[in-house]
C-alpha positions in Angstrom: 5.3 -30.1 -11.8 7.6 -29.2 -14.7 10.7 -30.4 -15.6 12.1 -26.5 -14.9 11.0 -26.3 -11.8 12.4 -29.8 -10.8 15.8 -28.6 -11.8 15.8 -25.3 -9.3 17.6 -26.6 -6.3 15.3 -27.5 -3.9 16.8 -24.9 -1.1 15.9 -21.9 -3.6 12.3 -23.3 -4.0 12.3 -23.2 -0.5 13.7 -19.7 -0.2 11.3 -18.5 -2.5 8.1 -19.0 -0.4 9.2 -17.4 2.4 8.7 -13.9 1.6 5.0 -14.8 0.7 2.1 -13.5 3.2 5.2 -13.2 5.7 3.2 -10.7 7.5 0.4 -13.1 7.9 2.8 -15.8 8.4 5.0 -13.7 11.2 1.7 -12.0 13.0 -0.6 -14.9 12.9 2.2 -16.8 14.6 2.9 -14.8 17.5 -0.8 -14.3 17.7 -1.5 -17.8 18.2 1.1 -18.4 20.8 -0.1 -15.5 22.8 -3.9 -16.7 22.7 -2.6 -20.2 23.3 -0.4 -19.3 26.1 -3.1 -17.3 27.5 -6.0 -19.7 27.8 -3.2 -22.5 29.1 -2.1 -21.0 31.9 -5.2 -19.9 33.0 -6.3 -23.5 33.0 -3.0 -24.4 34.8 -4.2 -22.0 37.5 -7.3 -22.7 37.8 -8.6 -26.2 37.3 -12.5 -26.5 37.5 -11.9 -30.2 39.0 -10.0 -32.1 41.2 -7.1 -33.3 39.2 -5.5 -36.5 38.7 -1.9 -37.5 38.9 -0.8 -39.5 35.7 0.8 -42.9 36.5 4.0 -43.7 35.8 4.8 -46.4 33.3 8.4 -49.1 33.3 9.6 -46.9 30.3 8.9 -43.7 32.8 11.6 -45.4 35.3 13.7 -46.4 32.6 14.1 -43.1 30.8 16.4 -41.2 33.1 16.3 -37.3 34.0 18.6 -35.5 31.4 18.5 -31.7 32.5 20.6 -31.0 29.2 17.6 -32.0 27.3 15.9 -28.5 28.6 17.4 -26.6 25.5 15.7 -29.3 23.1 12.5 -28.9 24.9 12.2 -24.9 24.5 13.3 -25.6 20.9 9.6 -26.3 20.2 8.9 -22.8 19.5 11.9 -22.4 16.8 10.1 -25.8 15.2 6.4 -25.3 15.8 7.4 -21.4 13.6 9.1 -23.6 10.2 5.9 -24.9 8.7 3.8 -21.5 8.3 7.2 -20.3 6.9 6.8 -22.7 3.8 3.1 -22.0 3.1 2.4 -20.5 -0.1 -1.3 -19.5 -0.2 -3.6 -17.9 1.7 -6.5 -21.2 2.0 -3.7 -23.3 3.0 -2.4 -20.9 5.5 -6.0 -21.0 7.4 -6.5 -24.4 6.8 -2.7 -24.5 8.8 -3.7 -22.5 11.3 -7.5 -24.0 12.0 -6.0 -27.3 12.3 -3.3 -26.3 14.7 -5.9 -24.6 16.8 -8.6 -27.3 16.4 -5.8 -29.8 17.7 -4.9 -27.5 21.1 -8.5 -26.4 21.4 -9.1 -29.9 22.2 -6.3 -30.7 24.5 -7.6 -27.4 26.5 -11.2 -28.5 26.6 -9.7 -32.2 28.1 -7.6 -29.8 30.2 -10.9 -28.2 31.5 -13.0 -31.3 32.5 -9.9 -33.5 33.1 -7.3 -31.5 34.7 -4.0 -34.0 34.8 -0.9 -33.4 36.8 2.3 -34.9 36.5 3.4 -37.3 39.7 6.0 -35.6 41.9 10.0 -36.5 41.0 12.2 -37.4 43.5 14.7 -35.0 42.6 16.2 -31.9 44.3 15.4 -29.3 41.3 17.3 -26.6 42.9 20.7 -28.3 41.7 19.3 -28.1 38.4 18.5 -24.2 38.5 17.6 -23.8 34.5 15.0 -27.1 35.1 14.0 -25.7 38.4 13.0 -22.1 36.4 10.9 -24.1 33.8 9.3 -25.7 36.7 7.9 -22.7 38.2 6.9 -21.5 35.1 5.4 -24.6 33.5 3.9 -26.2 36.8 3.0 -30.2 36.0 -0.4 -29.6 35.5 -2.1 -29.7 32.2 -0.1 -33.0 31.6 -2.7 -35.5 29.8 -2.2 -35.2 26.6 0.8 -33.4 26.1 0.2 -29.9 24.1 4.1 -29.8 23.5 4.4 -33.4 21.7 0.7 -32.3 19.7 2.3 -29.4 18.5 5.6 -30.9 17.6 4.1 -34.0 15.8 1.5 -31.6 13.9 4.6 -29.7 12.8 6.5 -32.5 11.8 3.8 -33.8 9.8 3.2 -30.7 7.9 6.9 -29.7 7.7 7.2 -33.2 6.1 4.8 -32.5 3.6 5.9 -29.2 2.9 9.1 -29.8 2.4 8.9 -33.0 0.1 7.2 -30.8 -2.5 10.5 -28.7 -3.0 12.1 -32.5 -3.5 14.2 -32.1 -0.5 17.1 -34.5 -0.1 16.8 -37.5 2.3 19.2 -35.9 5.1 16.8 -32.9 5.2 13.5 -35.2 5.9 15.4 -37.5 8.4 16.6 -34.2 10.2 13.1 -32.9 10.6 12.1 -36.4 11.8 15.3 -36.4 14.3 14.4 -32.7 15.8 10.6 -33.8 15.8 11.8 -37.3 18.1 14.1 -35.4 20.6 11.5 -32.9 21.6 9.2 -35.7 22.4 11.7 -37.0 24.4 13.0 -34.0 26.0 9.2 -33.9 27.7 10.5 -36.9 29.5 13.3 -36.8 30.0 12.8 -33.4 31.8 10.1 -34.5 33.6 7.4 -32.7 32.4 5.5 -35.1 31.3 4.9 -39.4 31.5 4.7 -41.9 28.9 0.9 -41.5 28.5 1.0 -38.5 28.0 2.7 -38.4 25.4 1.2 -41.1 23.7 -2.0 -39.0 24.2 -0.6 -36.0 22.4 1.1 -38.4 19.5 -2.1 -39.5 18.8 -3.8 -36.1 19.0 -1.2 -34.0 16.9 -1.3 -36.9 14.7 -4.8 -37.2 14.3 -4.5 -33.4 13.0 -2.2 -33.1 10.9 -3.2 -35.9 8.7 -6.9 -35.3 8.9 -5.7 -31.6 7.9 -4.0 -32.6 5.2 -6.4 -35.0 3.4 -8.9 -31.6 3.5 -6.0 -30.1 1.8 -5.1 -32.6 -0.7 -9.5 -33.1 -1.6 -9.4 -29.2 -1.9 -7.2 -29.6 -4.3 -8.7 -31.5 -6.2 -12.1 -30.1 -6.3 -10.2 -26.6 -7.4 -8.3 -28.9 -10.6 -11.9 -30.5 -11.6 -13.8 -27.5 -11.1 
């Protein structure tokens, strides 16, 4: 990297990549989520086998219900939308978007010949009427691993990695880190979703994103040698 380009401010770097391929970026996005969407809740609706309630753990109990965590929850869809923003080339876009699909692909084939549920909370969700919607929409099924703390680790992986290149200030990492942690918590603390599963989808989105970007980083460097 040259010294020039170390001295534009990292927030016009940043600004600078995300006109590029913003139709592909912006289309392939919402195309995703449709699919995605698509293919879950058919699943949700129809489960192949008889399913299995997830146990509940001491850190389950401990973590309380917190229906003003709801808002941080649904905010996985402004996060999951950053990293494709920051892409700047067409391989690394469908290396992005093959990992990402590889990584819920395989939560939707456990989903198929595991369907999980999570265990009934004693809690009367019509006093919580915002909870209670996402509830009917988002039945507990589908639970083991959790395809909403994949996605969020993936994206805080990539949107890590992505945005260190533009030699984003500390604050700006931590924040990403901060927003990546509360949605993971918000799946408990709304009761979607038990400590297992999470762990489950940790180690799933994790799994991704780095094996993801190691293709990346050896792509690279078979284009610098060749």
């Amino acid at each position: 990297m040259s010294s020039s380009h170390l001295q534009i401010p990292w927030y016009r770097q940043a600004a600078a990549v995300i006109p590029k391929y913003w139709y592909l970026k912006s289309t392939g996005t919402m195309l995703f989520i449709g699919v995605f969407f698509g293919a879950y809740f058919y699943l949700l609706k129809h489960p192949a086998y008889p399913i299995t309630v997830m146990p509940i753990t001491w850190l389950d109990r401990w973590i309380a219900f917190q229906p003003r965590a709801l808002p941080i929850y649904l905010s996985l869809w402004i996060y999951v939308s950053l990293p494709p923003v920051f892409l700047t080339t067409r391989r690394e876009m469908y290396r992005y978007g093959i990992a990402m699909a590889t990584a819920c692909l395989v939560g939707l084939i456990i989903f198929y010949f595991w369907p999980t549920a999570v265990p009934s909370a004693n809690i009367d969700w019509t006093r919580y009427p915002n909870v209670d919607f996402l509830k009917n929409l988002d039945a507990s099924g589908n639970a083991c691993p959790s395809l909403h703390v994949t996605t969020a680790v993936f994206s805080g992986i990539w949107l890590h990695h992505l945005l260190r290149r533009f030699g984003t200030p500390l604050w700006v990492l931590s924040f990403n880190w901060i927003w990546c942690t509360a949605i993971l918590y918000s799946t408990l603390a709304t009761r979607q979703h038990v400590v297992i599963d999470v762990l489950a989808g940790l180690t799933l989105g994790a799994l991704a994103a780095h094996l993801s970007l190691r293709l990346c980083d050896a792509g690279k460097i078979r284009c610098q040698s060749g």
